[in-house]
Each structure stands twice: as structure tokens, then as C-alpha cells.
ZADO-1210 file (C-alpha; in nm, 4 decimals, padded with zeros to 6 digits):
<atoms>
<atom x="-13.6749" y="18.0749" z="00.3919" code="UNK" pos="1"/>
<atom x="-13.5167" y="18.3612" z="00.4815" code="UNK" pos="2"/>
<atom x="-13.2238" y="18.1792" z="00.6655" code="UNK" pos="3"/>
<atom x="-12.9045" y="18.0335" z="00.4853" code="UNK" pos="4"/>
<atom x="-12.6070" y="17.7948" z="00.5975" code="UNK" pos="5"/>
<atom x="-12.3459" y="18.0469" z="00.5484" code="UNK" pos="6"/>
<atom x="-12.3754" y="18.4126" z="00.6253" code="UNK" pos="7"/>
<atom x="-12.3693" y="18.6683" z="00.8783" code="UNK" pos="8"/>
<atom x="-12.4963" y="18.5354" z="01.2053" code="UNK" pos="9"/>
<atom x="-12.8444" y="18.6331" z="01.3202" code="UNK" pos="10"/>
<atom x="-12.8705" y="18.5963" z="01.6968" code="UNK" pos="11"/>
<atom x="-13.2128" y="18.5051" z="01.8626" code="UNK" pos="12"/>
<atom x="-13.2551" y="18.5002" z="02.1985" code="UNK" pos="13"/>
<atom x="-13.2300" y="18.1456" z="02.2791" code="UNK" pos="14"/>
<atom x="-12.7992" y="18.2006" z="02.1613" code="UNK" pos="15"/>
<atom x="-12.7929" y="18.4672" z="02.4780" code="UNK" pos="16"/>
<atom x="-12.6874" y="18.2267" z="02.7486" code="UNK" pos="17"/>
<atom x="-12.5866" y="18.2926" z="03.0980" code="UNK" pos="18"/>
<atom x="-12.4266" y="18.6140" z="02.9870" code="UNK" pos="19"/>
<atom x="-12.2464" y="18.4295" z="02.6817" code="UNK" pos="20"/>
<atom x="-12.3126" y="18.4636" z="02.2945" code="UNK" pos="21"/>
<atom x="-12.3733" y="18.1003" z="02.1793" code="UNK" pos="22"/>
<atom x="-12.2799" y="18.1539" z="01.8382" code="UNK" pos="23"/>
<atom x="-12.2348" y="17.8024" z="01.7329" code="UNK" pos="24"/>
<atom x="-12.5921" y="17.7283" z="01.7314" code="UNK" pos="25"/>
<atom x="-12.7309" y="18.0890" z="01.5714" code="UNK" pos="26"/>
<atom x="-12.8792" y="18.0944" z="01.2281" code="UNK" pos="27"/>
<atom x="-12.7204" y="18.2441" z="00.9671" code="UNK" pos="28"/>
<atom x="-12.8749" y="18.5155" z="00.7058" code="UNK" pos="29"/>
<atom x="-12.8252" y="18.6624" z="00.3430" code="UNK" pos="30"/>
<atom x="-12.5812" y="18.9658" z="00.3213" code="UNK" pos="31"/>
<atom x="-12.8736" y="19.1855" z="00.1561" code="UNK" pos="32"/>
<atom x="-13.0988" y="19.1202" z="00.5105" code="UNK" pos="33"/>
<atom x="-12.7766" y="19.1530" z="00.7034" code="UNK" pos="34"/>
<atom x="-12.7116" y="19.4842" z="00.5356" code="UNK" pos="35"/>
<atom x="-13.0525" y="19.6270" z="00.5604" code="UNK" pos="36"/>
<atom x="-13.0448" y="19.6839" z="00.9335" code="UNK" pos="37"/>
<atom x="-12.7057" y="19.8712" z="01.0020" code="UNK" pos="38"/>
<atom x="-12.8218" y="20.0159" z="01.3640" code="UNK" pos="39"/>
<atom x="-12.8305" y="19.6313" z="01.4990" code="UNK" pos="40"/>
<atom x="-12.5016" y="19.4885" z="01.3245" code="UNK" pos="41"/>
<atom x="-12.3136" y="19.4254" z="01.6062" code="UNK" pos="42"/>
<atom x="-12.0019" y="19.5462" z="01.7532" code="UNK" pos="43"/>
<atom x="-11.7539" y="19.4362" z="02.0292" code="UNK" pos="44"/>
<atom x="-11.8307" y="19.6123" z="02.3253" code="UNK" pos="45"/>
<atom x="-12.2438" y="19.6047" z="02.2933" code="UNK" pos="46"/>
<atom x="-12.4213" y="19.4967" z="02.5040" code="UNK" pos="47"/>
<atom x="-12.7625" y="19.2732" z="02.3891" code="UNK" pos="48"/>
<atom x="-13.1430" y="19.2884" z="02.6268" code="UNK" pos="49"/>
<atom x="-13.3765" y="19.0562" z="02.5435" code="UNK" pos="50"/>
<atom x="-13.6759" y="19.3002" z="02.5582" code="UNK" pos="51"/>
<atom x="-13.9887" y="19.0661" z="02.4648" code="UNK" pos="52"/>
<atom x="-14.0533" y="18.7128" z="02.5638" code="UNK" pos="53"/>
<atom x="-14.0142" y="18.4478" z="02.8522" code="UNK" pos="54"/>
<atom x="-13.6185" y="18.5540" z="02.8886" code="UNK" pos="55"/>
<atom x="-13.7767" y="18.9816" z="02.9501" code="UNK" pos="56"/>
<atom x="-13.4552" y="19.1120" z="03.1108" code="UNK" pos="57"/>
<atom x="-13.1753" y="18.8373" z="03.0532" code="UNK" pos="58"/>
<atom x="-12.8760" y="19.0286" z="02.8680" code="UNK" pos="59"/>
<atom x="-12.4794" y="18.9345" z="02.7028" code="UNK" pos="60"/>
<atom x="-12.2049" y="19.1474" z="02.6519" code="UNK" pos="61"/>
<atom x="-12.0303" y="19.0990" z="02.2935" code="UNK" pos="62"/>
<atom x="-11.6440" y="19.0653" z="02.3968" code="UNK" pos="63"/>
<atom x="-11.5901" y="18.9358" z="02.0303" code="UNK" pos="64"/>
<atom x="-11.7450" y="18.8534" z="01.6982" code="UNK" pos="65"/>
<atom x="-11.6509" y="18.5802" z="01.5027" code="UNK" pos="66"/>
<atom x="-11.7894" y="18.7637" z="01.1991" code="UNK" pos="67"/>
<atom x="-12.0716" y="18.9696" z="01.0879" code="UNK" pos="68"/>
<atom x="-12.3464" y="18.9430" z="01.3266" code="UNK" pos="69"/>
<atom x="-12.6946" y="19.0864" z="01.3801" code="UNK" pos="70"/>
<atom x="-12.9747" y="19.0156" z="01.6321" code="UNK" pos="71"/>
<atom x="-13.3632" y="18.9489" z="01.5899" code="UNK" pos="72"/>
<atom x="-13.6417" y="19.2236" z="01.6898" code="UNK" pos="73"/>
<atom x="-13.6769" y="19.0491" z="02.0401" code="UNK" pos="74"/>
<atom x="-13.3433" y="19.1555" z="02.1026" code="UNK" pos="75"/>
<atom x="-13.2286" y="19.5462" z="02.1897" code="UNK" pos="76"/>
<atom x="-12.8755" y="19.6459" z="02.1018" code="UNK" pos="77"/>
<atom x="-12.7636" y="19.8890" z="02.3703" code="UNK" pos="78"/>
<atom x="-12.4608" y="20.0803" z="02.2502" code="UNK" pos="79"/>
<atom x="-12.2592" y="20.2306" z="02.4678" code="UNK" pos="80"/>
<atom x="-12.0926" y="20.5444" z="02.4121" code="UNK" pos="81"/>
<atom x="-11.7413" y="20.7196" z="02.4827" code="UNK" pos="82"/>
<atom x="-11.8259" y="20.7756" z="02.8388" code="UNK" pos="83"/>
<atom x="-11.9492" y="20.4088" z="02.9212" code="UNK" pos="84"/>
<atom x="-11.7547" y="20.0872" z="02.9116" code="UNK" pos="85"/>
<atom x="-11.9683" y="19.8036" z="02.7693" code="UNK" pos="86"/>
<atom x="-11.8253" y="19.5529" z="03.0629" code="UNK" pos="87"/>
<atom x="-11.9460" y="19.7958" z="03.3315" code="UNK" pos="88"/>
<atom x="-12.3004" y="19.8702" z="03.1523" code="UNK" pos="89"/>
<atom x="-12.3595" y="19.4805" z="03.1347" code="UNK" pos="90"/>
<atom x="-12.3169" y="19.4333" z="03.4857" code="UNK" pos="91"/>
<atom x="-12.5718" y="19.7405" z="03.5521" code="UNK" pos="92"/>
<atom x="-12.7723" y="19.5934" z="03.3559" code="UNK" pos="93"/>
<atom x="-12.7346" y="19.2581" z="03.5767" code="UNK" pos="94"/>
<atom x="-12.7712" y="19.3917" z="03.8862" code="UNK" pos="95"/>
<atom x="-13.1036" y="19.4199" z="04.1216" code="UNK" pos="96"/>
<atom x="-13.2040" y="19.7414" z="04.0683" code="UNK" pos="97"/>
<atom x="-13.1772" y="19.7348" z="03.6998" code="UNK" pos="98"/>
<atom x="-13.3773" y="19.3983" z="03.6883" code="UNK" pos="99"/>
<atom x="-13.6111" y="19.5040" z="03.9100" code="UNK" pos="100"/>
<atom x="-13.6951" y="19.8440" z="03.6887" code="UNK" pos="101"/>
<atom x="-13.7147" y="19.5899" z="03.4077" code="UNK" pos="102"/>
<atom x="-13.9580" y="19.3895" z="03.6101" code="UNK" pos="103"/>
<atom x="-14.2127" y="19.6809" z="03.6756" code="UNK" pos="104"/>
<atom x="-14.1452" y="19.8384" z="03.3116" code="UNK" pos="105"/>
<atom x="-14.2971" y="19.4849" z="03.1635" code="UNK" pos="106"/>
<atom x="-14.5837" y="19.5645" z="02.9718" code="UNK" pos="107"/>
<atom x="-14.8183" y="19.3491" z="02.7314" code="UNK" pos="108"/>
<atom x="-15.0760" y="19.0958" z="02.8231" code="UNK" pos="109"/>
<atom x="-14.9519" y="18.8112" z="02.6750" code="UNK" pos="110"/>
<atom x="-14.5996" y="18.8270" z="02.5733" code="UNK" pos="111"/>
<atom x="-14.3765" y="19.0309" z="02.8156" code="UNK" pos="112"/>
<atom x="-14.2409" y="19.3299" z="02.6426" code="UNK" pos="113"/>
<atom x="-13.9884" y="19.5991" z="02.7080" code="UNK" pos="114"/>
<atom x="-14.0384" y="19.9276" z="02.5552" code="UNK" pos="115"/>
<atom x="-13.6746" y="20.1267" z="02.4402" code="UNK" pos="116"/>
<atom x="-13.8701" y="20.4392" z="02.5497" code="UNK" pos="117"/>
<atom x="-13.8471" y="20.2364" z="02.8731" code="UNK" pos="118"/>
<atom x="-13.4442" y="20.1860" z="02.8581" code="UNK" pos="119"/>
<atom x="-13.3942" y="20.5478" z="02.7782" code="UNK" pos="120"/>
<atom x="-13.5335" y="20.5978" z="03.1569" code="UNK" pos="121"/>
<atom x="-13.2773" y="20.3800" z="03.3139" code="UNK" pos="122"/>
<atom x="-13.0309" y="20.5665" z="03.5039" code="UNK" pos="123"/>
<atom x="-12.7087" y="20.3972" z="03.6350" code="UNK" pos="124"/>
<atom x="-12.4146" y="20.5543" z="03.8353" code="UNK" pos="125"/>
<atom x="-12.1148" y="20.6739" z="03.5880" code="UNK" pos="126"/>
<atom x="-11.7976" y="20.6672" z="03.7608" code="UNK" pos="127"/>
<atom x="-11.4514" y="20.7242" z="03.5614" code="UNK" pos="128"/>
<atom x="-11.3664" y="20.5031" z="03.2884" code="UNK" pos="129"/>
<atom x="-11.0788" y="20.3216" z="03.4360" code="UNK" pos="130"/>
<atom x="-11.2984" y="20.2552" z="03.7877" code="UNK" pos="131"/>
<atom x="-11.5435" y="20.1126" z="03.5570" code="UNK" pos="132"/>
<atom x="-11.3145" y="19.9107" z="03.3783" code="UNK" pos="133"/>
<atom x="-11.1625" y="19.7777" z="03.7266" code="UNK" pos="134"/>
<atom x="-11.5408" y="19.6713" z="03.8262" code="UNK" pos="135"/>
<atom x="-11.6043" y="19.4760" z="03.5076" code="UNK" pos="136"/>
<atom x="-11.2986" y="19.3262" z="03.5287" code="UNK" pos="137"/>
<atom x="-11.3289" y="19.2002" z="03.9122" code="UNK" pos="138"/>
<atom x="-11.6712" y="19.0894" z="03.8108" code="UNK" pos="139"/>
<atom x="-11.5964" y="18.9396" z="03.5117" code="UNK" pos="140"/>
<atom x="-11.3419" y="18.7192" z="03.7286" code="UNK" pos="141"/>
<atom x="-11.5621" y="18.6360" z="03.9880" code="UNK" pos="142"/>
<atom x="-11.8061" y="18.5173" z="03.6945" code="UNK" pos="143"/>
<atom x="-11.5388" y="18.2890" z="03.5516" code="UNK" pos="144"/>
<atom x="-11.4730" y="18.1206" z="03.8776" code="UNK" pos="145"/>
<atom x="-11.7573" y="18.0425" z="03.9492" code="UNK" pos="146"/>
<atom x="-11.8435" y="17.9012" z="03.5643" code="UNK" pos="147"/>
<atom x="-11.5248" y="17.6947" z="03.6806" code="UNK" pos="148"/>
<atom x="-11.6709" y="17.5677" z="03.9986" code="UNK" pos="149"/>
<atom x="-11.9800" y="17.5140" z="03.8470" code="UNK" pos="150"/>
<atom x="-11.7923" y="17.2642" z="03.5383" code="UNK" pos="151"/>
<atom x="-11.5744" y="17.0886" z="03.8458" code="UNK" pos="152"/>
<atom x="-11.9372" y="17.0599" z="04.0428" code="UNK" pos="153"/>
<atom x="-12.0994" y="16.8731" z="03.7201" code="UNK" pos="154"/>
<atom x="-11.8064" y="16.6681" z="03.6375" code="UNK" pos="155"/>
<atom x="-11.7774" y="16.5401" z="03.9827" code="UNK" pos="156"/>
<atom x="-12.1278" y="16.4790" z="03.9966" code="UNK" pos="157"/>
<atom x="-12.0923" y="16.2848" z="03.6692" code="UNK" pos="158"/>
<atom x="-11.8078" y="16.0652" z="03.7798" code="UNK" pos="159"/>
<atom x="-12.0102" y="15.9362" z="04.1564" code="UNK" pos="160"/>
<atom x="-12.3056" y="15.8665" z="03.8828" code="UNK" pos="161"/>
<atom x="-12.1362" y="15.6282" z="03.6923" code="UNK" pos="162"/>
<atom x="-11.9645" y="15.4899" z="04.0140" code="UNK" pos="163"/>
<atom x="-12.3219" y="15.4528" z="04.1431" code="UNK" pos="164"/>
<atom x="-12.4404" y="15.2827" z="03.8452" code="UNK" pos="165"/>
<atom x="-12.0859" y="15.0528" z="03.8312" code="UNK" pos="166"/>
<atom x="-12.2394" y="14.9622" z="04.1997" code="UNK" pos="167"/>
<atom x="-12.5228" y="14.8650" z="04.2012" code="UNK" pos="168"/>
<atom x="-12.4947" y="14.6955" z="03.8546" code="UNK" pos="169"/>
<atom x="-12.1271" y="14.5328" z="03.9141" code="UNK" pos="170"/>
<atom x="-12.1470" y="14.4782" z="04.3237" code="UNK" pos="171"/>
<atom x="-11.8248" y="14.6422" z="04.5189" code="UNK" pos="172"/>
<atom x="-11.6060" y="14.3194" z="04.3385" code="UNK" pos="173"/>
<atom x="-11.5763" y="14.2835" z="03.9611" code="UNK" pos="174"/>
<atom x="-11.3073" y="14.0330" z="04.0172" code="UNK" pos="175"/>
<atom x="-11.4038" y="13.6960" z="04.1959" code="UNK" pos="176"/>
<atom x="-11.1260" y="13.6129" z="04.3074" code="UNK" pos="177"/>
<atom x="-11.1691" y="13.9310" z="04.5421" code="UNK" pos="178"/>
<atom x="-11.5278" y="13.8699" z="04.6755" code="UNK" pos="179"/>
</atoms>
């Protein structure tokens, strides 16, 4: 009940994809809920941890908002401050060593869960702003060419299965006149 067709986006954790925000597909909420949480209404340059759940660990980086947004209670929002670029903390947070902290931090029985006493123990290196703006940026490239590849590997791979199925339905001639 609580969710509405037009309103500030609430963000669950299946909308954190592949280190994009699908906000197309994200519920949307009443301003009163929206406004009762201010500490998780999002801002550019956050970055989002999925901290409970199946998806312990996976995390986004919130280049842009198309509007008021806010995220469920599965999913921390990691602020960085004047001394920390969001790009660079998001691929910290990426990386092996972080992941593998998050791995042995997992607690709960059932669910997996992440504790933010936990995050506050994560330590990453801090180099100057503008080296880790150069980082994300190289790494944010990298990640875009190979989202490319990836789209240019599926399409091909589309077009030889319907040249397959044109095969071995149709036969190499569709025209008599050529068999």
C-alpha cells in the first residue's frame, strides 16, 4: 500500500545492476515517506551497498538522479565526504580486498547481513583528489568498453541464432531456382 505510481523513487536492491541505477523499473513512494528519512535521500556522487540479502556486497555509484530518490533498509548509503570522490570510493568498494572484508564481515544465519559498524572499519588508501578522480575516470572507461563489447558480443550472438534457425528451417536455398 505504501507504494504509488508517481513519486519519489524508492530503490530496492534488485534496481542496483552491474554498477548501474535501474531507475525505470523502481517503485515509487508518497512525499510524506520520502521526507521522513532525510539521511538516505540520495545525492549525486553516493555511493549505494547492498548490506543484507543474496546480492551482500554488490554496490552503484549515483552519477545522476532523475528526481527525488531514496533507497530501502537493505540498502546502505555511503556518503562520501570533501576528501573522497564518490567515483574512486565505488571502485574501492569493487575491488578484492574490499569484497573480500565484506565476505568475512557477513553475519546472520539466514539472511546475509552487513553491519554499518562493520563499514566504519573499512579502510581504503586516500590519495589526492585529482589522482582519484584520474582512477575513476580510467576505470569508469574501461567499464564502458567492455559494457560495449559485451552489447556487440550479444547482438552478434543474436544475429548467427536466427541465421541458425533460417538454416535449418529454410535449407541454404530459399529460392528454387537456386537449389
Amino acid at each position: 500500500e505504501e507504494y504509488v505510481d508517481d513519486g519519489p523513487i524508492f530503490l530496492a536492491t534488485p534496481n542496483l545492476r552491474g554498477g548501474r541505477i535501474d531507475f525505470d523499473s523502481a517503485n515509487h513512494i508518497t512525499q510524506w515517506r520520502f521526507d521522513e528519512s532525510p539521511e538516505i535521500q540520495l545525492r549525486e556522487n553516493d555511493v549505494l551497498l547492498v548490506k543484507d540479502g543474496s546480492t551482500l556486497g554488490i554496490s552503484s555509484f549515483v552519477r545522476w538522479l532523475p528526481g527525488p530518490s531514496t533507497v530501502n533498509g537493505s540498502i546502505a548509503v555511503i556518503r562520501p565526504g570533501e576528501a573522497l570522490q564518490g567515483g574512486y570510493l565505488y571502485y574501492c568498494i569493487n575491488g578484492q580486498d574490499f569484497q573480500r572484508l565484506v565476505w568475512l564481515k557477513r553475519a546472520g544465519l539466514g539472511v546475509p547481513h552487513l553491519f554499518q559498524a562493520d563499514l566504519r572499519e573499512f579502510q581504503i588508501s586516500l590519495p589526492p583528489s585529482p589522482t582519484q578522480r584520474r582512477i575513476a575516470t580510467i576505470l569508469t572507461t574501461l567499464d564502458e568498453v567492455i559494457e560495449a563489447t559485451e552489447k556487440l558480443v550479444e547482438k552478434h550472438q543474436q544475429i548467427k541464432a536466427g541465421l541458425m534457425h533460417d538454416l535449418f528451417t529454410r535449407g541454404l536455398w530459399t529460392r528454387p531456382e537456386l537449389a
